[in-house]
C-alpha positions, 0 to 999 in steps of 0.5 A, spaced: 896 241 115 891 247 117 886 249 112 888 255 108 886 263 109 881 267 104 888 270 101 890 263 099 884 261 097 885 267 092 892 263 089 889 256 089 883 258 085 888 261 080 891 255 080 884 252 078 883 257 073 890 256 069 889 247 069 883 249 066 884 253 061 890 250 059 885 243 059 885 240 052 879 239 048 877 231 050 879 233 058 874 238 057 869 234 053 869 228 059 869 232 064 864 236 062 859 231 061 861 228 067 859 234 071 853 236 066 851 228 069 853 229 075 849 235 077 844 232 073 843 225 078 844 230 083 837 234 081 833 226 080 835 224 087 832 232 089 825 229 086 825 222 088 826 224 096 821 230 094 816 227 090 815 221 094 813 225 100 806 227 103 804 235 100 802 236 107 810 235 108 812 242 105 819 246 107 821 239 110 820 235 104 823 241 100 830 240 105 830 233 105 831 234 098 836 240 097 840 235 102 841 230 098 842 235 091 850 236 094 852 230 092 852 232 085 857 238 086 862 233 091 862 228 085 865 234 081 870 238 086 873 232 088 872 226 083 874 231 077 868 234 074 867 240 069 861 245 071 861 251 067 858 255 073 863 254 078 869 256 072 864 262 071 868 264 078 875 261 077 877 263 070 875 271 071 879 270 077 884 267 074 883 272 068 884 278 073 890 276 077 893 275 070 895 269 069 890 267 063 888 270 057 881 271 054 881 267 050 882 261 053 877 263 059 872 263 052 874 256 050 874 253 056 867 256 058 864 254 051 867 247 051 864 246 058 857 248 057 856 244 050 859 238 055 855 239 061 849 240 055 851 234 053 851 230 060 844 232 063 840 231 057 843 224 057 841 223 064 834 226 063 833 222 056 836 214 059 834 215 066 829 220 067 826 218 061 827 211 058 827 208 065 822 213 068 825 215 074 822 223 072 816 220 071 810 216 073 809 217 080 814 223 080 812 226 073 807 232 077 814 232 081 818 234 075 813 238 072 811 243 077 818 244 078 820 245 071 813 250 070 816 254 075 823 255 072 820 256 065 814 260 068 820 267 071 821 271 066 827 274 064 830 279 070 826 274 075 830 268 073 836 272 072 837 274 078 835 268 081 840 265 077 845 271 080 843 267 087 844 260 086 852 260 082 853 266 089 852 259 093 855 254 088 862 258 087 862 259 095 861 252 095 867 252 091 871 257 093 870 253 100 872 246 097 878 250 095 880 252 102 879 245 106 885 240 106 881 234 107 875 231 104 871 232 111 872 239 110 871 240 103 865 236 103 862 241 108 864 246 105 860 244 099 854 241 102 851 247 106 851 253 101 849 248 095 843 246 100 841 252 101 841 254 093 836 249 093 832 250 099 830 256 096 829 256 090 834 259 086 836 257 078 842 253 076 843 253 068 846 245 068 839 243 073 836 246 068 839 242 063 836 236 066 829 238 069 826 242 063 828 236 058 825 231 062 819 235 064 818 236 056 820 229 054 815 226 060 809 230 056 809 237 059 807 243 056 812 246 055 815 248 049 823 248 047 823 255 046 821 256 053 827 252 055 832 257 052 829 263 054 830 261 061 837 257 060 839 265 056 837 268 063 839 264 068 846 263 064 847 271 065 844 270 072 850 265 074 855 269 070 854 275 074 853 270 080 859 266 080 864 272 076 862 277 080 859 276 086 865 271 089 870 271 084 871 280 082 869 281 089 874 277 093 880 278 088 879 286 090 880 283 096 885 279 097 889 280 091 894 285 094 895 280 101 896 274 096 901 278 091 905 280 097 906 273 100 908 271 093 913 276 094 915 274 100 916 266 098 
């Protein structure tokens, strides 16, 4: 079975987008807090390989961690995993080509972010905090990166936010393509590397690497912490939302209707 054109691309993430909204209250609360926690293992595997790695190293050490970042993302698509910021594209998608209401986008998106919260401050506290795997030796690691975050102001961490969940929904969007795991693995793996490797900011990342910096005695306040989770959810709202989902539906809608049509 050959893998699928972009049209068909657009019909299965509808199809997405209806199992989600249609997701009860418990599915999406495991799911959620499995992405949340998946998203979240992901980022300590970013910092372990990082922070364990001569400074002298630079943009290398930077891309042997943004390789290792992806597996958190693979987990979700293909284990089963709810992540608020690709369902930031598949539900207005689904939204658009009619065939989910609003209030169900709503719901959906209310009860994923409130999981994943949920799922990362879970691992940031038992792993990254109780058993210190974000601290000791790569405390200054954990540190500098959530500094960095916090340190955006709003339009910077934004627009950095409208970078990142571009990638992540194309990584989506391509998982959604691919028949296999092969392809579907790689359709992952390349975009989400690339958001890390430059720096953009995910929302559920987020969630983890800022509570466990404060929880490992940064100086960093919880008021901090919300101003950025504010601009970075908008920023991968309009990220996710428009730049893949709007703009590919505008597309590809007409395609992907006339061949309903003809089937």
């Amino acid at each position: 079975m050959s893998d699928l054109y972009p049209y068909e691309i657009l019909k299965a993430t509808v199809e997405k987008g209806v199992a989600k909204a249609n997701g009860g209250t418990l599915h999406l609360g495991i799911l959620g807090f499995l992405g949340g926690a998946f998203i979240s293992l992901g980022y300590l595997a970013y910092i372990r390989v990082v922070g364990g790695m001569p400074h002298e190293w630079g943009s290398l050490a930077v891309l042997l961690g943004a390789a290792v970042f992806p597996i958190g993302l693979i987990c979700i698509l293909l284990g089963g995993g709810e992540l608020i910021t690709s369902n930031m594209m598949v539900l207005p998608v689904a939204v658009m080509m009619k065939k989910v209401g609003w209030k169900q986008w709503m719901r959906n998106w209310l009860a994923v972010t409130l999981a994943n919260v949920i799922g990362a401050f879970a691992v940031a506290w038992f792993f990254g905090h109780y058993l210190g795997l974000t601290e000791g030796d790569y405390l200054h690691k954990t540190i500098a990166t959530a500094e960095a975050k916090v340190a955006a102001d709003f339009g910077r961490a934004l627009v950095s936010g409208i970078g990142c969940n571009w990638m992540v929904s194309m990584g989506a969007w391509l998982c959604y393509g691919a028949h296999g795991y092969p392809g579907k693995i790689l359709g992952i793996w390349f975009p989400v590397m690339i958001f890390v490797l430059i720096g953009f900011q995910h929302v559920v990342a987020n969630m983890f690497v800022i509570p466990a910096a404060i929880w490992g005695g940064a100086d960093i306040t919880w008021m901090q912490f919300l101003h950025n989770m504010v601009a970075v959810y908008l920023g991968n709202v309009i990220g996710g939302a428009v730049f893949v989902g709007v703009l590919y539906t505008l597309a590809y809608r007409s395609q992907a209707e006339r061949s309903d049509n003809h089937s």
